[in-house]
CHARMM internal coordinates of N, CA and C (Angstrom, degrees):
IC EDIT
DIST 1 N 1 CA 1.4445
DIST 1 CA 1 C 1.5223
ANGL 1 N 1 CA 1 C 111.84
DIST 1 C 2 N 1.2765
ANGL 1 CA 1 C 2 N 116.32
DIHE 1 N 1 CA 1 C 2 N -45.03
DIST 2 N 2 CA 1.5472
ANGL 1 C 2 N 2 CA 123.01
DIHE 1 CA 1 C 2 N 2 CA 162.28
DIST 2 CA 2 C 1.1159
ANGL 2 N 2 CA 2 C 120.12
DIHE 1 C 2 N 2 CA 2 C -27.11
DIST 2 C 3 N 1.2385
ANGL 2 CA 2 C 3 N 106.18
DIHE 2 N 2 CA 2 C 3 N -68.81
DIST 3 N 3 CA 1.8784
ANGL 2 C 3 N 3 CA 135.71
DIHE 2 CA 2 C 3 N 3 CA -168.24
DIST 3 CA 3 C 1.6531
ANGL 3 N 3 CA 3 C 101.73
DIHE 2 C 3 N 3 CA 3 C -50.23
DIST 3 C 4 N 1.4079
ANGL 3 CA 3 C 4 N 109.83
DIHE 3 N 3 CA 3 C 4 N -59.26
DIST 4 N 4 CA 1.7735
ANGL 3 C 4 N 4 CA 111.78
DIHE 3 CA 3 C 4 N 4 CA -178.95
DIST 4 CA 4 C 1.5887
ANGL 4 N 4 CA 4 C 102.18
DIHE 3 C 4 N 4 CA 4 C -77.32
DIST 4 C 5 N 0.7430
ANGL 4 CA 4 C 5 N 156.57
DIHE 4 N 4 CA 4 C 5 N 7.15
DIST 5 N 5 CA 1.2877
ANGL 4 C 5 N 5 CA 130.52
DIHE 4 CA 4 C 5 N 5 CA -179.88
DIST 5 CA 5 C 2.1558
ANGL 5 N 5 CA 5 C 95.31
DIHE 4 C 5 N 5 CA 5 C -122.97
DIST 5 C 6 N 1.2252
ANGL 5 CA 5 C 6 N 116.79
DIHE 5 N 5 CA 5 C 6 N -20.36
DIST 6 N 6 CA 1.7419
ANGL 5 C 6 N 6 CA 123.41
DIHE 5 CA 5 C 6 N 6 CA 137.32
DIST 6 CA 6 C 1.0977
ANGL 6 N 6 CA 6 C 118.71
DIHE 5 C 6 N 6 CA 6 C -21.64
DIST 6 C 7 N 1.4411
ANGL 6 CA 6 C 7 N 103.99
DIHE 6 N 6 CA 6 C 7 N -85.27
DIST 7 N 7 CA 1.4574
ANGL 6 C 7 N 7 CA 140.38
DIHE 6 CA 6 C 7 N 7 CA 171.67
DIST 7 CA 7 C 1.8188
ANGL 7 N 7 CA 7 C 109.34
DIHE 6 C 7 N 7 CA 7 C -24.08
DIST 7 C 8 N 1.8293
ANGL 7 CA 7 C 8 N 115.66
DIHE 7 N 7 CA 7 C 8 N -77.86
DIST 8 N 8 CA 1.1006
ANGL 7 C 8 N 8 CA 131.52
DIHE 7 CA 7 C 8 N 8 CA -173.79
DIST 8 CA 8 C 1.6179
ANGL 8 N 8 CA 8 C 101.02
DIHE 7 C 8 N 8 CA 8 C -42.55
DIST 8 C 9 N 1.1359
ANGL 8 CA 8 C 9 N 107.87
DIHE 8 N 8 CA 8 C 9 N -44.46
DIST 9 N 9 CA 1.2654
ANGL 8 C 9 N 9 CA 114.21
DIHE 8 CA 8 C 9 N 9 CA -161.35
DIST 9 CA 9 C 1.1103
ANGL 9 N 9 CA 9 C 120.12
DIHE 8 C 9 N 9 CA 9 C -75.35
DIST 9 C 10 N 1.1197
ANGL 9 CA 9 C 10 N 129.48
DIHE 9 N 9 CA 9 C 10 N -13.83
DIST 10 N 10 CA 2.1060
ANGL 9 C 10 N 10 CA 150.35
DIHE 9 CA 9 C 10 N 10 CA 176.01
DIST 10 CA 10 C 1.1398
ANGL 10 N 10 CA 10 C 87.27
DIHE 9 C 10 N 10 CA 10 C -90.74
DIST 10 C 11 N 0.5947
ANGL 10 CA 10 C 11 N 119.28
DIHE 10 N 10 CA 10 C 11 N -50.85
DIST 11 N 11 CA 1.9807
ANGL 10 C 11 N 11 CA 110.42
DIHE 10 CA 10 C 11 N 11 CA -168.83
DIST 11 CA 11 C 1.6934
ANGL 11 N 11 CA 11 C 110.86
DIHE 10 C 11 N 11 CA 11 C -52.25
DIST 11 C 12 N 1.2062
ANGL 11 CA 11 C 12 N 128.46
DIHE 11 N 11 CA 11 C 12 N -36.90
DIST 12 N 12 CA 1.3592
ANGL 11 C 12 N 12 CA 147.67
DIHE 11 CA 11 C 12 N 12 CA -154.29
DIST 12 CA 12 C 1.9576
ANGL 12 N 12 CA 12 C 81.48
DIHE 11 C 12 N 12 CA 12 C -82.02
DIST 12 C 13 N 1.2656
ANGL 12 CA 12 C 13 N 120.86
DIHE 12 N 12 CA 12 C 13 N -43.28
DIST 13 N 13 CA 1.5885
ANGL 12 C 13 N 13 CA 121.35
DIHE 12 CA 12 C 13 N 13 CA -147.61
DIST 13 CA 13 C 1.6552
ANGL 13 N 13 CA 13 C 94.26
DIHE 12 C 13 N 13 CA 13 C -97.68
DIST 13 C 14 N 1.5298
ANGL 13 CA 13 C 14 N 117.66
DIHE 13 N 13 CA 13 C 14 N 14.47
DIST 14 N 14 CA 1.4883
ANGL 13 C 14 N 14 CA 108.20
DIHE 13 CA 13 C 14 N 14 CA -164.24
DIST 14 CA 14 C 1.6691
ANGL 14 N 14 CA 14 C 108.55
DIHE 13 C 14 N 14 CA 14 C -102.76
DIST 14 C 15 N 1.5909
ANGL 14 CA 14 C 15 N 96.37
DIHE 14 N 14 CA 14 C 15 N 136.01
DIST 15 N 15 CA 1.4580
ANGL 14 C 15 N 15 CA 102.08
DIHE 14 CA 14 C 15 N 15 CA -168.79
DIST 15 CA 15 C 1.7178
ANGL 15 N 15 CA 15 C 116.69
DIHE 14 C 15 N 15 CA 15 C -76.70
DIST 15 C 16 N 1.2494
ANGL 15 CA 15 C 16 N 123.06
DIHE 15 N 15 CA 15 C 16 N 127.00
DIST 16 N 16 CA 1.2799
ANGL 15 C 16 N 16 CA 123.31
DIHE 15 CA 15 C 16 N 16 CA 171.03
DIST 16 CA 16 C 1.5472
ANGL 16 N 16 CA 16 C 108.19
DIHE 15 C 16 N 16 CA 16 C -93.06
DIST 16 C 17 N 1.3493
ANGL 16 CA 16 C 17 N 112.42
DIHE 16 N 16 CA 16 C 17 N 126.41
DIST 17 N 17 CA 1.1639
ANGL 16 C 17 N 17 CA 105.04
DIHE 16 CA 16 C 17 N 17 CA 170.11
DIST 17 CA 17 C 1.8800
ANGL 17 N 17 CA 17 C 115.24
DIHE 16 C 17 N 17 CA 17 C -133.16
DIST 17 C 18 N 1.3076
ANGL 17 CA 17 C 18 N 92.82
DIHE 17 N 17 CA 17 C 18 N 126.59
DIST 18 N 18 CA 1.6705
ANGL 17 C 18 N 18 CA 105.19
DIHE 17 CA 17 C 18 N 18 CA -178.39
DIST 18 CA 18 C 1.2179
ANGL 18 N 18 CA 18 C 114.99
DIHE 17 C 18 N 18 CA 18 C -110.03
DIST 18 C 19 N 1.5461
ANGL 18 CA 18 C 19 N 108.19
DIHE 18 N 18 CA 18 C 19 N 171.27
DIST 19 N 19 CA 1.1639
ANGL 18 C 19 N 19 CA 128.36
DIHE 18 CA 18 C 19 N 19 CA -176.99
DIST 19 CA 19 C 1.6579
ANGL 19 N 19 CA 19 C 128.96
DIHE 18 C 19 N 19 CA 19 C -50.55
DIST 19 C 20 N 1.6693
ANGL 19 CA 19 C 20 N 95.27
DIHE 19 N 19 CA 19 C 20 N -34.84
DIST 20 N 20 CA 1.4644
ANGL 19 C 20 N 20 CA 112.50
DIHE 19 CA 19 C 20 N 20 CA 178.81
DIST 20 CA 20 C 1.8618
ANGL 20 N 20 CA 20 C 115.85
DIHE 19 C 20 N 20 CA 20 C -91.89
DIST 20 C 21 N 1.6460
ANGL 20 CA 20 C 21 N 96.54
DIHE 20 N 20 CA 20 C 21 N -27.28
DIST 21 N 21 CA 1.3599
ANGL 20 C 21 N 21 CA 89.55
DIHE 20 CA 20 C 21 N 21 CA 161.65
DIST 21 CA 21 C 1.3489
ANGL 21 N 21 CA 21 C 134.44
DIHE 20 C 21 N 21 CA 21 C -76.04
DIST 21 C 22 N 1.1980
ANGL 21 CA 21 C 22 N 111.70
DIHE 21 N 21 CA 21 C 22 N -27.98
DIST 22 N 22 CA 1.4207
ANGL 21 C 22 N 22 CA 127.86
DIHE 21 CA 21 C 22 N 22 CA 141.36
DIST 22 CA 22 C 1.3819
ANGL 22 N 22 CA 22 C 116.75
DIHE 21 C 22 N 22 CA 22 C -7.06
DIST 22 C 23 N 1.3720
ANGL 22 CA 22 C 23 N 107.24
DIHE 22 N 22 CA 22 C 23 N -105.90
DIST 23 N 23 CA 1.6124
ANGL 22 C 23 N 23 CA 136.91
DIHE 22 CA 22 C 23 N 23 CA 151.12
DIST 23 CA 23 C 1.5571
ANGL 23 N 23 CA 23 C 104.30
DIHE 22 C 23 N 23 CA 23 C -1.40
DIST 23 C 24 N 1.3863
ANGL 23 CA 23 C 24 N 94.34
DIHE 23 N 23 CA 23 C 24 N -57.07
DIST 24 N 24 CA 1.7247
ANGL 23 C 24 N 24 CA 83.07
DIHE 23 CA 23 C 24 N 24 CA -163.82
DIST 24 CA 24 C 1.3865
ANGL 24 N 24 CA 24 C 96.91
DIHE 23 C 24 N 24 CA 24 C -89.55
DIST 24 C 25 N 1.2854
ANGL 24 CA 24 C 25 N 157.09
DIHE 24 N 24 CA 24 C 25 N 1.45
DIST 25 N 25 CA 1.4886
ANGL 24 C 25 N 25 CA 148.96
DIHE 24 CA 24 C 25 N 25 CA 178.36
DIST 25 CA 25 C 1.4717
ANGL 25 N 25 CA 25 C 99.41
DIHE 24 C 25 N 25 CA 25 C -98.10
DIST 25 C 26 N 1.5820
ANGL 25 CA 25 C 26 N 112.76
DIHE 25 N 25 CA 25 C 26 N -27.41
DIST 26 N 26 CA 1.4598
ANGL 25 C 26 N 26 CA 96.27
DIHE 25 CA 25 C 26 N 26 CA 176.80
DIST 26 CA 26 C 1.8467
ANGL 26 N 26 CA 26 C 108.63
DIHE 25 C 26 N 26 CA 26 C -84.42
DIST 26 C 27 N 1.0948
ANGL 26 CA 26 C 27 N 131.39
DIHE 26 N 26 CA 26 C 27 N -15.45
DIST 27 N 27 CA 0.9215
ANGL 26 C 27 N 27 CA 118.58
DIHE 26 CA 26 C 27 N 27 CA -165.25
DIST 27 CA 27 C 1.6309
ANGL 27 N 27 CA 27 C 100.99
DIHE 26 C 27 N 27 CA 27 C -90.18
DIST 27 C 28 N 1.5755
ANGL 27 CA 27 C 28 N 124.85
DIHE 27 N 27 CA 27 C 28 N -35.82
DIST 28 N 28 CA 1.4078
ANGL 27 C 28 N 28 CA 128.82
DIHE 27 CA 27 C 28 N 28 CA 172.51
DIST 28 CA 28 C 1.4511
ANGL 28 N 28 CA 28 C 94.72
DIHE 27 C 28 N 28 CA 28 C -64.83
DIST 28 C 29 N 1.2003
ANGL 28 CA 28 C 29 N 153.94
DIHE 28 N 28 CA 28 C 29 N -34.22
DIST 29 N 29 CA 1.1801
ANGL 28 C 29 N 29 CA 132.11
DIHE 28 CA 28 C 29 N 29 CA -167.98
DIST 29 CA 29 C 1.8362
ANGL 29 N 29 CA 29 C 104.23
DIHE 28 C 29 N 29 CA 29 C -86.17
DIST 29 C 30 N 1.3509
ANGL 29 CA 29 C 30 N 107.31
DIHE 29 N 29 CA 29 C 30 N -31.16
DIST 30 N 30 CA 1.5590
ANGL 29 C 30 N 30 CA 98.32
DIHE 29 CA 29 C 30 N 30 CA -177.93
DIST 30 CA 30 C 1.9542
ANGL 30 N 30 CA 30 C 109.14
DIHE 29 C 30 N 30 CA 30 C -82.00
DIST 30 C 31 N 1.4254
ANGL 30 CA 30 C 31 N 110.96
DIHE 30 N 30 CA 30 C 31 N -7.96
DIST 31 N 31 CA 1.5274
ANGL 30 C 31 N 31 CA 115.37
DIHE 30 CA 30 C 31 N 31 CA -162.16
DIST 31 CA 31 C 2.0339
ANGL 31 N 31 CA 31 C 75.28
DIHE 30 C 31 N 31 CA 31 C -87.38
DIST 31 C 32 N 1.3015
ANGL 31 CA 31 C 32 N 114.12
DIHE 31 N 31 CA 31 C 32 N -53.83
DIST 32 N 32 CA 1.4795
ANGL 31 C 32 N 32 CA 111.16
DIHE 31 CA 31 C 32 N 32 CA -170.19
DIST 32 CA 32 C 2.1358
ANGL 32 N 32 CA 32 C 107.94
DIHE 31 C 32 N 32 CA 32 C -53.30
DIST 32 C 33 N 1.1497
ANGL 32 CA 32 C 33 N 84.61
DIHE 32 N 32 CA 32 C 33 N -64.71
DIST 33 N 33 CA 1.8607
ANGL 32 C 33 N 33 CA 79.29
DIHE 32 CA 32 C 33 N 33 CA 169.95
DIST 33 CA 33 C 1.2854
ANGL 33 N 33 CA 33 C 136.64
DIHE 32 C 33 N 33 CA 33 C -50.71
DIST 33 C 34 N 1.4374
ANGL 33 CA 33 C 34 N 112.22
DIHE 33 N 33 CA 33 C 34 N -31.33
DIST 34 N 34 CA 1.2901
ANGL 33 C 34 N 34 CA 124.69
DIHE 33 CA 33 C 34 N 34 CA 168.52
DIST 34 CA 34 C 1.5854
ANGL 34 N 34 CA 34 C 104.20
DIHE 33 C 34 N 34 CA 34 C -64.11
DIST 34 C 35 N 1.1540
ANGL 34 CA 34 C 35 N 121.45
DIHE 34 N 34 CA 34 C 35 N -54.95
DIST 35 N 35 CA 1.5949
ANGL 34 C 35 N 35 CA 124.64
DIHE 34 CA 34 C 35 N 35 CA -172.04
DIST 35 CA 35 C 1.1591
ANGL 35 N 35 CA 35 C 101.67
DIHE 34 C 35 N 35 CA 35 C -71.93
DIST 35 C 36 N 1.4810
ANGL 35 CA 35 C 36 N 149.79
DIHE 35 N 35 CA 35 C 36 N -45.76
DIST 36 N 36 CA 1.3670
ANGL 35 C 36 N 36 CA 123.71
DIHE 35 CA 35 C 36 N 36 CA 178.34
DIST 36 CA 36 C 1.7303
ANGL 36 N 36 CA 36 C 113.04
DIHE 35 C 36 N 36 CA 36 C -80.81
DIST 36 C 37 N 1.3730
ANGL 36 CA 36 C 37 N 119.28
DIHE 36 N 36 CA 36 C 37 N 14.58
DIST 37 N 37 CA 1.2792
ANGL 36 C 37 N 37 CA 109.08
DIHE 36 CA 36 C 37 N 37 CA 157.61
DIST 37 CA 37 C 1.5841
ANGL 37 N 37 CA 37 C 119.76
DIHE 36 C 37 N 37 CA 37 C -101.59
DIST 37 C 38 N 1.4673
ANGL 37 CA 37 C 38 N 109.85
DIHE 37 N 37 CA 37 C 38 N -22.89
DIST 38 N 38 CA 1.5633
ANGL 37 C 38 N 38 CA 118.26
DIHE 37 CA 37 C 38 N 38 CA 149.33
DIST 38 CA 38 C 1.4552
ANGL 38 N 38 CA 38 C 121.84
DIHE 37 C 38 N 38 CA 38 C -38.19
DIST 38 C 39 N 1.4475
ANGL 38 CA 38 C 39 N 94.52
DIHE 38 N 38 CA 38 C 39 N -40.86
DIST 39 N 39 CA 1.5422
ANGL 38 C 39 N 39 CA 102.50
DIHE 38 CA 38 C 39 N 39 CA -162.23
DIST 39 CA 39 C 1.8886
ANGL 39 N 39 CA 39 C 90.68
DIHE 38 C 39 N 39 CA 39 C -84.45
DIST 39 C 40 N 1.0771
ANGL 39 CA 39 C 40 N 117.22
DIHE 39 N 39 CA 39 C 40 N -50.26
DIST 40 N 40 CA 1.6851
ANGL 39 C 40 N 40 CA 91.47
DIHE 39 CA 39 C 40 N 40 CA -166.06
DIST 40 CA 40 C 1.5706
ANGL 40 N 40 CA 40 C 113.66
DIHE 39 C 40 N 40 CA 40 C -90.13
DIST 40 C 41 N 1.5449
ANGL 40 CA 40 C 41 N 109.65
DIHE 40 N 40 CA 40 C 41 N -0.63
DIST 41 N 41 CA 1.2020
ANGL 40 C 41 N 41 CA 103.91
DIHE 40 CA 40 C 41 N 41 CA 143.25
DIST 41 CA 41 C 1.4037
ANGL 41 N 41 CA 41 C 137.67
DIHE 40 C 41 N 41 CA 41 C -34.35
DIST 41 C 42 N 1.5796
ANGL 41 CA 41 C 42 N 107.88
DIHE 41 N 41 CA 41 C 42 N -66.57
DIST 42 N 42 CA 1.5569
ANGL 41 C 42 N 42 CA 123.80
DIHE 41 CA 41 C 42 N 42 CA 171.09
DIST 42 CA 42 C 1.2957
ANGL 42 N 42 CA 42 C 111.92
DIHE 41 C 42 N 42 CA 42 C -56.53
DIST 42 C 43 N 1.3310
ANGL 42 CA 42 C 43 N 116.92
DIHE 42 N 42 CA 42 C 43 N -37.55
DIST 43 N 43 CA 1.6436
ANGL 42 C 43 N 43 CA 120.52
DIHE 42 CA 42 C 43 N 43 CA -169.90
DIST 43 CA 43 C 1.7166
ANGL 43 N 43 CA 43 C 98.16
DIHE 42 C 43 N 43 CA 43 C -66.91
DIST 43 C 44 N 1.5009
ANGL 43 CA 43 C 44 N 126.28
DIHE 43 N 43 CA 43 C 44 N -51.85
DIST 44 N 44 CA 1.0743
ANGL 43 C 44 N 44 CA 122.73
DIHE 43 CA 43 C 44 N 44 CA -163.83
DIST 44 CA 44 C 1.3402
ANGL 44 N 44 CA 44 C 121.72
DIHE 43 C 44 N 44 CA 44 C -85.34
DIST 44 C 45 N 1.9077
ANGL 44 CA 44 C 45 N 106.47
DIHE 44 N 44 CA 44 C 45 N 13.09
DIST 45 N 45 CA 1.2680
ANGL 44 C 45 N 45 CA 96.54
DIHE 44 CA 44 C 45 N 45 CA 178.08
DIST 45 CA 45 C 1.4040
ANGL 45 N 45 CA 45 C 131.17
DIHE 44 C 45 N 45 CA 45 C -96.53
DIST 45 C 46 N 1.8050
ANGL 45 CA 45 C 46 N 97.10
DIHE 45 N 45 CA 45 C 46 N 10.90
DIST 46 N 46 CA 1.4530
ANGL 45 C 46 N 46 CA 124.44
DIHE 45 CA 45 C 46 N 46 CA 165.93
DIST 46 CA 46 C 1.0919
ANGL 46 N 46 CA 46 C 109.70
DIHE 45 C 46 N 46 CA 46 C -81.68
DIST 46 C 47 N 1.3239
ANGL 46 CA 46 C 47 N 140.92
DIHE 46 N 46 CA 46 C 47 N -1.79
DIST 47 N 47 CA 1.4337
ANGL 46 C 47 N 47 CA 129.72
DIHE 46 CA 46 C 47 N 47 CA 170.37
DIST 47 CA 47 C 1.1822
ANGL 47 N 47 CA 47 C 110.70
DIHE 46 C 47 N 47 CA 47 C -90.20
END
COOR INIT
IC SEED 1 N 1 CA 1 C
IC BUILD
């Protein structure tokens, strides 16, 4: 009885991962990198 109601419960925490979520984590992660190299761009053009 333990074991299945374990079980039920992992299932609820399981990651789906698609094609479009994909897409969109790569593009927030490259829109975020791009902007903090914008950003110390500008910063370093006071040096």
């Amino acid at each position: 009885m333990g074991m299945t109601n374990a079980k039920k419960e992992t299932e609820g925490y399981a990651i789906r991962i698609t094609r479009r979520g994909v897409v969109v984590w790569g593009a927030l992660v490259f829109f975020i990198l791009a902007w903090m190299f914008v950003l110390g761009v500008l910063v370093g053009r006071g040096t």
